[in-house]
N, C-alpha and C positions, 0 to 999 in steps of 0.2 A: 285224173285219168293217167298222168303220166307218172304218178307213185305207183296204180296199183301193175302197169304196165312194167317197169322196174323191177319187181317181187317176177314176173313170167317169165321173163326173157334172162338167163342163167347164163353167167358169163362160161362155167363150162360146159359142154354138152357131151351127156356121152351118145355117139351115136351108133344106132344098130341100124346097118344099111340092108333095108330089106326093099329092095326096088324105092317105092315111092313114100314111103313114111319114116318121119324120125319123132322118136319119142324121147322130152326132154326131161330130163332128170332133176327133179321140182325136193328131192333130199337138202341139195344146195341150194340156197336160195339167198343167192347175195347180189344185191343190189348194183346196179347199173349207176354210174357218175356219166348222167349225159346232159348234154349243152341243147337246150332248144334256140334252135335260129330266129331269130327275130327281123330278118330281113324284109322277109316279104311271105304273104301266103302263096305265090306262086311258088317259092321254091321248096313247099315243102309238099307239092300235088305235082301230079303229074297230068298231062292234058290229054294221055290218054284213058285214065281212068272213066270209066263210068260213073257219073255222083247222078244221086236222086235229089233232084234240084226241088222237086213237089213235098219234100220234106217239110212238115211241121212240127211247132215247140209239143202241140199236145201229142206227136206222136212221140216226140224222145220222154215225156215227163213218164215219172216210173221209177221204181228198182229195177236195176239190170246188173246181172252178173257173169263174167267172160269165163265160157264153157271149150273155147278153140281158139288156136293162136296157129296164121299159116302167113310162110317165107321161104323167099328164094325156092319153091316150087314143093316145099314137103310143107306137109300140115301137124299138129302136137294139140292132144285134148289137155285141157287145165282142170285141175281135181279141185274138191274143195281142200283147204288150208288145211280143217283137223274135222274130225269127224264129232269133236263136241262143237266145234263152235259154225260151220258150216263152211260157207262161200263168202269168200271177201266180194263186194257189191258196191257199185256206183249209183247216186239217184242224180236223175237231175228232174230240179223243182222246175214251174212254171214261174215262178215269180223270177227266178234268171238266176239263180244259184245251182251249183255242180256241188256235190259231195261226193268223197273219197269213203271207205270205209276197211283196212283192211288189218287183219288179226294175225299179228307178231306172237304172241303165245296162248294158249288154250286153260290155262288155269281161271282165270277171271273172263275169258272170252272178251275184253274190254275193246272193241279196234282203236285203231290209231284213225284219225278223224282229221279230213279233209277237206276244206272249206276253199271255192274259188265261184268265178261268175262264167255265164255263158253265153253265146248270142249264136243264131242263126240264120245265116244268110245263103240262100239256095242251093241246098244241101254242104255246105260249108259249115263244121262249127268250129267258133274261136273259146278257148279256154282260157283267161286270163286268170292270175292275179289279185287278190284283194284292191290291192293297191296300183294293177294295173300295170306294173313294171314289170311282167315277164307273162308269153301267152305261147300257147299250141293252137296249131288247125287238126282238123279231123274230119275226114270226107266221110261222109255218109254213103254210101254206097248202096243201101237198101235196109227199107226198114218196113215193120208193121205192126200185128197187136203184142206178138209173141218175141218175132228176131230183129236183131239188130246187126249189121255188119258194119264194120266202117273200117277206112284204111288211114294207115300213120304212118309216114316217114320217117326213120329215125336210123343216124348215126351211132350202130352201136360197138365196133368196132375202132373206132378212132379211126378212121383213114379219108374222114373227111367226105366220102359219100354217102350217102342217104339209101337205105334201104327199105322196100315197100315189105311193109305189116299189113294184116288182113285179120282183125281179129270178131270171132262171132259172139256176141253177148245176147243171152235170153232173159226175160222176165222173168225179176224172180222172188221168191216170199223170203226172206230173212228168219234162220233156226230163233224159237224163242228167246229173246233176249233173255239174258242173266240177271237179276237182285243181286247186282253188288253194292247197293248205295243205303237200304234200311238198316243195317247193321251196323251202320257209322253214327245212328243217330243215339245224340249222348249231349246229355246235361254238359255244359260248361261251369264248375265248380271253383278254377284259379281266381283270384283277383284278373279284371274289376268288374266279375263276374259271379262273386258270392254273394251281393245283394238280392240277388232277384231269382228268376226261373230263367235261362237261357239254353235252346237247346242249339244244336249243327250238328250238320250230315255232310256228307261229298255231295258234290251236285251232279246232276245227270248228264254223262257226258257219252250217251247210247246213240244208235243210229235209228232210231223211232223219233218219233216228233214229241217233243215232250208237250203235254198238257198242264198239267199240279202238282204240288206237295199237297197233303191236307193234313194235319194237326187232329188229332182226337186226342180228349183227356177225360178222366175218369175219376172215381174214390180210391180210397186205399183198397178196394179189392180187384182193382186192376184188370175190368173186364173191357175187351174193345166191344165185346155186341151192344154194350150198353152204356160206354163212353160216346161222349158230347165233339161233333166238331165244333173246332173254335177258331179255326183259321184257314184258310184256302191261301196258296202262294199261286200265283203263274207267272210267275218270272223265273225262269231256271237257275239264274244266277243269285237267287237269294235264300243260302241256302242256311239260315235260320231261322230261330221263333223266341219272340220274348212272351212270354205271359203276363200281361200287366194287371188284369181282374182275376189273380188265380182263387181256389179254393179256400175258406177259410179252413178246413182242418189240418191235423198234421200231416197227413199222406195222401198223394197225391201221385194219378202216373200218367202218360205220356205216351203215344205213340203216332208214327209216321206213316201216310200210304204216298208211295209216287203212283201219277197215272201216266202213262203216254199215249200215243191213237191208238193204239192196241188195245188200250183198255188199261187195268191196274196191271204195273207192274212188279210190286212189291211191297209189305209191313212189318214193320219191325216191331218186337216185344215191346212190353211193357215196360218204361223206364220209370220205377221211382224216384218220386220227391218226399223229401219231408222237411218238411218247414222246421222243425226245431232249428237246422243248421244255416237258417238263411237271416241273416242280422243284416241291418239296417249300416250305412256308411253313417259318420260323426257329421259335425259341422263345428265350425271355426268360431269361437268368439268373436267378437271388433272389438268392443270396449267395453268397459264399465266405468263408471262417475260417479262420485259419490256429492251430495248435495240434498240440505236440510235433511238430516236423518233419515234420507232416501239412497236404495243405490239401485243405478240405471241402467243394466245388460243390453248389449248389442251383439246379433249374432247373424252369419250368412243363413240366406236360405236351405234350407235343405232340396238339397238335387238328384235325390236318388229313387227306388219304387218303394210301393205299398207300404208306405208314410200313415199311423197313427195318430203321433202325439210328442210333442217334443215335452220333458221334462228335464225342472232346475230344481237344481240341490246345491245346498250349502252344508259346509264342513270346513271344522277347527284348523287348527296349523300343528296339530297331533304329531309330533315327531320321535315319543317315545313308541305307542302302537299303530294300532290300526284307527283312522279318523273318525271319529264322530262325523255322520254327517244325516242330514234332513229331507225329506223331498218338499220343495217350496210350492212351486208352482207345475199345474198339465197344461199345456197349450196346444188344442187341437184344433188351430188353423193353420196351415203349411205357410203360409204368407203373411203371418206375424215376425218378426222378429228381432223384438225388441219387447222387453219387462222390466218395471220398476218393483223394487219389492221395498214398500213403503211400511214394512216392521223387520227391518234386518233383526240376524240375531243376537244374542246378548255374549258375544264373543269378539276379540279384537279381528283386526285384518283376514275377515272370512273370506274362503276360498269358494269361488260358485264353479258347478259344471253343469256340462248340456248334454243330456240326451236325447235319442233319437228311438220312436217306439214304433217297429211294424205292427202291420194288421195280426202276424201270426204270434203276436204277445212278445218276443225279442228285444233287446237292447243294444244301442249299439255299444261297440267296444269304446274305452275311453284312451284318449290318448292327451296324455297334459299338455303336450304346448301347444294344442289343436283347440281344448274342448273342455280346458279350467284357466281359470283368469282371478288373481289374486285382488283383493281392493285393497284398498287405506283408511277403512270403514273403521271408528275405532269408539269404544264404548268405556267410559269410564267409571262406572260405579263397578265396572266387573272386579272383582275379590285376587287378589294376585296368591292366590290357592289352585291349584291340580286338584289335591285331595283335603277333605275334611276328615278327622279322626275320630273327634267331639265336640261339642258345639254348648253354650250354656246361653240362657236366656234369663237378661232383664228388664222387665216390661214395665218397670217404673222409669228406668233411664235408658231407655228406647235404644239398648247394647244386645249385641252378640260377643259371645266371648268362643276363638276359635282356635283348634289347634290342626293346624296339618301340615302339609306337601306343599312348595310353592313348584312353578315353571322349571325350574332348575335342582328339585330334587331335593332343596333346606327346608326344612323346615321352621313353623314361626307359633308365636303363641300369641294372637292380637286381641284385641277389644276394639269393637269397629261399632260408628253409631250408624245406623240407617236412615235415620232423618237426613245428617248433614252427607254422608256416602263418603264417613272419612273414617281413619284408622286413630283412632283414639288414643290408644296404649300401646306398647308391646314390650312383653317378657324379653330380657335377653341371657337370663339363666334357664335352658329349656331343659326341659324332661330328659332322660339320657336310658331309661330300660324301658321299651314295651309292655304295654298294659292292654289286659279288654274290660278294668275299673272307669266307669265313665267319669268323666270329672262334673263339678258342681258346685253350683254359687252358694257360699252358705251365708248367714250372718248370724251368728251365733255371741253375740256381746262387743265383740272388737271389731265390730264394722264390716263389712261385707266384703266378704275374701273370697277368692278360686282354690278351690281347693282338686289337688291332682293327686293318685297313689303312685307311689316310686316303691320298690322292690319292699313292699309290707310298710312302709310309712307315709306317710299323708303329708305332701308340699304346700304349704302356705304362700300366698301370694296375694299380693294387695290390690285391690278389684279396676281402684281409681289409677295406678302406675301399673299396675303389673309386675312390681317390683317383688323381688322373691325375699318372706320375711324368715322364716324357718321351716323348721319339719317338723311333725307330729310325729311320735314314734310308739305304739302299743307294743306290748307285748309278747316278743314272738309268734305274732298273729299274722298269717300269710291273706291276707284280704281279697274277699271275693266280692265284701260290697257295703257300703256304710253310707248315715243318713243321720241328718240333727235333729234332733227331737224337742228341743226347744229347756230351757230350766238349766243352759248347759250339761246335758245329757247326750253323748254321742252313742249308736250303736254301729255295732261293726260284725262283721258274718266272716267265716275261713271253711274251712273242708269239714270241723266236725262240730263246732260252738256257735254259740250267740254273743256277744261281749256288749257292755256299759262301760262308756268309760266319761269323764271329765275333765276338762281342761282347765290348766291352770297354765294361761298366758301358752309357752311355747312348751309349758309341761303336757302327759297325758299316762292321765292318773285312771287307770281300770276301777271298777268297781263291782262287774257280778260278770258271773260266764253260764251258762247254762247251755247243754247237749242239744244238737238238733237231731235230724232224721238218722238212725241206729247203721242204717246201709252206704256206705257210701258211694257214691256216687263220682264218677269220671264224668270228663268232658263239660264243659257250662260253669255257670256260680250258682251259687248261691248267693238267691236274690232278697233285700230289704223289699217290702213294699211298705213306706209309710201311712196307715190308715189318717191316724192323730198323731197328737204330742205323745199320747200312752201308750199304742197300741201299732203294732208292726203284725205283716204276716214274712214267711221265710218260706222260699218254693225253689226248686230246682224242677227244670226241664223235663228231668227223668224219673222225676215222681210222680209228677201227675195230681199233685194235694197240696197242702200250703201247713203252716203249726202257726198258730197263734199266740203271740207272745203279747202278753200286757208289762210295759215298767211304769215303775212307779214315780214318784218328783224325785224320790233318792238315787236312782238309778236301778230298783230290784225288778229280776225278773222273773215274772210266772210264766209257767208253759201252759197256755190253756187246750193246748189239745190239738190235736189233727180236722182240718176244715176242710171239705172233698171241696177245692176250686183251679182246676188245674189250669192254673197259670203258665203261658208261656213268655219266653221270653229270646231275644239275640242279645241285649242291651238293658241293664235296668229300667232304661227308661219309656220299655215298653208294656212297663203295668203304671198307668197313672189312679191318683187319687181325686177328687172332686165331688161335693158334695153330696156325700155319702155313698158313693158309686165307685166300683173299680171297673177301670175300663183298659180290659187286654187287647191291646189292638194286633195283637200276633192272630187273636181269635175273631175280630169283630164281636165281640161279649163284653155284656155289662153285669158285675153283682154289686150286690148290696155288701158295703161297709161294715153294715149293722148284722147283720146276721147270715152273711155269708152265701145268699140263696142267687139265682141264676135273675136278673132282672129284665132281660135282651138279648135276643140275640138278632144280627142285620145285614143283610147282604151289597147294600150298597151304602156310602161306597166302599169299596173292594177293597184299598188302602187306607188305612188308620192313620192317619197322623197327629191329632190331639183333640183335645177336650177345649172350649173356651174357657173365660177365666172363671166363670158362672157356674161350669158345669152341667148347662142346658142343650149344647150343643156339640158336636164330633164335625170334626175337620178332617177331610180325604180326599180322593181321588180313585179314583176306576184305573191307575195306572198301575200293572201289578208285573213285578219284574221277574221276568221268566232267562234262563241258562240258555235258550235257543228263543232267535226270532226275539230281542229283546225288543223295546220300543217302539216295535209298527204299530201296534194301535195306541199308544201313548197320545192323551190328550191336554192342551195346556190348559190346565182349569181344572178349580177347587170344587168338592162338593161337600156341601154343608145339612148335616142329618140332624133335627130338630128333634131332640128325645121325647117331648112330650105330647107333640103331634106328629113323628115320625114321617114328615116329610123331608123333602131335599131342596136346596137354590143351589143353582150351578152359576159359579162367578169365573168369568174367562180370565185368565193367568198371561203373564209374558213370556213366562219359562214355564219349565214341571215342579210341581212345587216337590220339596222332600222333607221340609221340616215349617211348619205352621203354628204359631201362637197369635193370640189375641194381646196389645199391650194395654196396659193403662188406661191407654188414652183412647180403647176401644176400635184400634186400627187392627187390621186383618195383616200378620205376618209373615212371607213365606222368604225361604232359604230355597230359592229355584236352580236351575241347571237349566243352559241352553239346549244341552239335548237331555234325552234318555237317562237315566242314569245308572249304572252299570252294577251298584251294587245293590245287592239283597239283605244288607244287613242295617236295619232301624233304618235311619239319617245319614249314615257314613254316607259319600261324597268321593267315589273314585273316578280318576284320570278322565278329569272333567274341566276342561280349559274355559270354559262358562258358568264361572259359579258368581250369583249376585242377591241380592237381598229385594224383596219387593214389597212396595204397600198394596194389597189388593183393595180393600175396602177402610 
């Protein structure tokens, strides 16, 4: 009462004396600094007053707002504030609270809001204080449905006495309140508020009695007639909303109604959501342990919403690119948190992370020293190879013979056995010019040698050391591709010939040349495919056909003609020979040796990787290496296609296989990788920190 009293009573006046009335000049309206006396409610009535002692609470309960203000014997009508926003107004409740309500400026109509207690005592009312520490009286003077009068004492001059006020206040309805509060309502999107749905609005801070917020949400077409409530608030002061069962699709919207006794007061648009931008918070490793060729993840729970699935992955120690890495395990219980993964990979010191998957498909972000945790996990048979270049197989003496890339960017030229998972040999005279001539085990009289091509001449090298003997050197012949033929007879291919030649010890003695295909051809070699001892075909990529060539024990060669088998190739060693079959595995195709005719063609599996020793069987995998999305469907394990009953056995792998023989001794071979493997060309083996040799079978 005494704020809105303040606001009426204008410390200047201008007065027009016209006999008995003075009208206050309410332009000015600055506020009164007055002292209420706390002495005593006598001193602030007078005993002559008239007070209406029969006065009751149900009669003050009500809106009232002061329409006359009369002193020292002239009387002033009081206007409303602003013409949008009404009549500033006092209620007082029944339950023993007094409200203020009165409006400082007309753009938001918002009043400034007045909270105190009240009590009535025969026709006395006392106005305190929240907190009881400061109070006014206020005599009633006469009241009923309509008017209210009552009288106030108050110093407002400083001179230390007390002047009687008379002020008349009527029942009164309050101008429709304003909607300034739905328009606030707004997604909170900062941290640590981009996990979830959270919305706020201002809270209601009107002179109606507040009743609700209510929540409706909808699809992405964003209609409120056909939006769902999902949430009722009656607390004023809580003026948000988290969604924790929100929608599964991407878009999603949102809106607000407030109600108060009046009814609705206000709704606000439609606020979209879309889930694309709502990711999931990480979580923290504990530990990891490694023990018996197990290793044991420890990680906090996840604390955040709309929790899917936590997923682990491993990945290399990749310091040259981007990592190699796996998805191991989904775990979707929120209150798991802890996995052994009892087949780590075939890589040293793997690095594991944890993800965190919402319902709306999402990931969470990764953050390394939160949500990757390194081991000491460490595998020794693995190949201290990056890349493989070339690769040769001995299946009598259970050898790989390898050239490539180590960790560190050297390369090495070793003989590794897989039985014992040791390095046997190695070259320390290495190749010095690039080549795409595969190299190859031959034994052609002087014992079984590696034979590698250097800038048109052929390196000798001794199979058991690895010790580099000499060079072969043909005749200004730039080699696309050569193969022993047995009798001591070598053939050899370049850009426009066929060549025989003979060795004599570290000599190499040509002996016939003959013309191959009339056009030539750019890009690729020309490819040897060894039928027999006698009989070779010679194809290029870009032909699409093959020439048939027969030599003889002497070394002579006939051209028997053009043979429609269009052979492809990356690597010569993807035309193999066996039991009278050629099998191009660039094509999944098999012809006949003998006369050249189409024998098979097979769709699984998808990858080729060899022949057994028999020639009864094709060795592959369904893993087919694609330039985008490599290795997501990559699965570890062999499939074995039976040519003569053209069925399949699928044998489960530790790695991916990339290169597969049968030896000797009947054992199933693979040259695997822990992950994927990155290239597309034959067996090659790039920036691959997992390269190892396995017995499948």
């Amino acid at each position: 009462m005494l704020e809105m009293i303040k606001k009426f009573i204008s410390l200047e006046r201008f007065i027009l004396r016209n006999k008995t009335k003075i009208i206050f000049n309410f332009l000015i309206l600055i506020l009164l600094t007055l002292t209420i006396s706390c002495s005593s409610e006598d001193d602030s009535l007078s005993e002559e007053d008239e007070i209406q002692i029969d006065a009751k609470k149900e009669d003050l309960a009500g809106i009232w707002s002061i329409y006359s203000v009369e002193g020292n014997g002239v009387d002033a009508s009081v206007p409303a504030t602003t013409e949008e926003c009404g009549r500033d107004f006092f209620i007082y409740n029944e339950s023993g609270f007094y409200e203020e309500f009165v409006f400082q400026e007309s753009n938001t109509c918002l009043p400034t809001k007045s909270k105190s207690r009240w009590t009535l005592n025969e026709g006395i009312i006392k106005v305190s204080t929240l907190d009881n520490n400061e109070s006014e009286t206020i005599k009633i003077k006469s009241i009923n449905n309509n008017t209210f009068i009552f009288i106030v004492y108050l110093d407002l001059d400083g001179d230390s006495v007390k002047e009687k006020y008379t002020f008349t206040a009527l029942k009164y309805v309050p101008s429709n309140e304003m909607d300034i509060y739905t328009y606030t309502f707004q997604r909170k999107n900062n941290e640590p508020f981009d996990d979830h749905i959270e919305f706020g609005w201002d809270k209601y801070k009107g002179y109606n009695t507040f009743v609700k917020y209510e929540i409706y949400r909808s699809g992405e077409n964003c209609n409120l007639n056909s939006a769902e409530l999902i949430k009722t608030i009656t607390n004023v002061d809580e003026n948000y909303f988290i969604d924790e069962t929100p929608l599964n699709g991407n878009e999603s919207c949102y809106f607000l109604k407030i109600y108060t006794n009046k009814g609705l007061l206000g709704e606000s648009e439609g606020r979209y959501v879309n889930s694309e931008f709502i990711y999931p918070d990480n979580v923290d490793f504990k530990n990891a342990s490694v023990a018996d060729n197990k290793i044991t993840l420890s990680w906090e729970k996840y604390d955040g919403y709309y929790f899917s699935h936590y997923e682990i992955r491993v990945q290399d120690q990749n310091e040259n690119s981007s990592p190699n890495i796996e998805s191991v395990k989904i775990i979707t219980d929120i209150n798991t948190t802890s996995f052994i993964d009892e087949h780590p990979p075939y890589i040293n010191n793997p690095i594991y992370s944890i993800y965190v998957h919402n319902i709306f498909g999402n990931i969470s972000n990764l953050y390394d020293a939160r949500s990757m945790i390194e081991t000491n996990f460490i595998r020794p048979e693995i190949l201290d190879l990056r890349d493989i270049r070339f690769l040769s197989f001995d299946a009598k003496e259970q050898s790989f013979f390898f050239y490539g890339k180590t960790e560190n960017n050297g390369y090495r030229l070793l003989k590794y056995n897989y039985i014992t998972n040791k390095i046997s040999a190695e070259a320390f005279k290495l190749p010095t010019t690039s080549t795409d001539v595969e190299m190859r085990l031959v034994d052609s009289g002087y014992g079984k040698e590696l034979i590698f091509q250097q800038s048109g001449d052929l390196w000798v090298y001794d199979d058991e050391t690895l010790n580099f003997k000499y060079s072969l050197k043909p005749d200004y012949v730039s080699i696309n591709s050569f193969n022993y033929l047995e009798n001591d007879i070598w053939i050899l291919s370049d850009n426009d010939d066929v060549f025989t030649y003979k060795r004599n010890g570290e000599e190499f003695v040509k002996i016939d040349e003959k013309p191959h295909f009339s056009e030539h051809q750019g890009s690729w070699n020309y490819e040897i495919s060894k039928l027999d001892k006698n009989n070779i075909l010679l194809s290029h990529n870009n032909e699409g056909r093959a020439i048939h060539y027969s030599i003889t024990a002497n070394g002579g060669i006939t051209n028997n003609g053009i043979k429609e088998i269009p052979l492809k190739f990356d690597y010569n060693s993807d035309v193999t020979v066996n039991n009278n079959l050629i099998l191009n595995k660039k094509r999944n195709t098999m012809y006949s040796s003998v006369n050249f005719s189409k024998v098979l063609n097979y769709s699984i599996p998808k990858t080729t990787l060899n022949f057994n020793l028999s020639g009864t069987e094709i060795y592959g995998t369904n893993n087919v290496v694609s330039l985008t999305g490599q290795g997501e469907d990559y699965k570890k394990e062999l499939i074995i296609y039976n040519i003569q009953d053209k069925t399949t056995t699928t044998l489960t792998t530790k790695g991916y296989p990339n290169f597969v023989m049968e030896d000797e001794f009947g054992n199933i071979i693979s040259l695997s990788t822990s992950f994927p493997n990155r290239s597309s060309y034959g067996f090659t083996i790039y920036d691959s920190p997992g390269i190892f040799v396995e017995v499948i079978k």
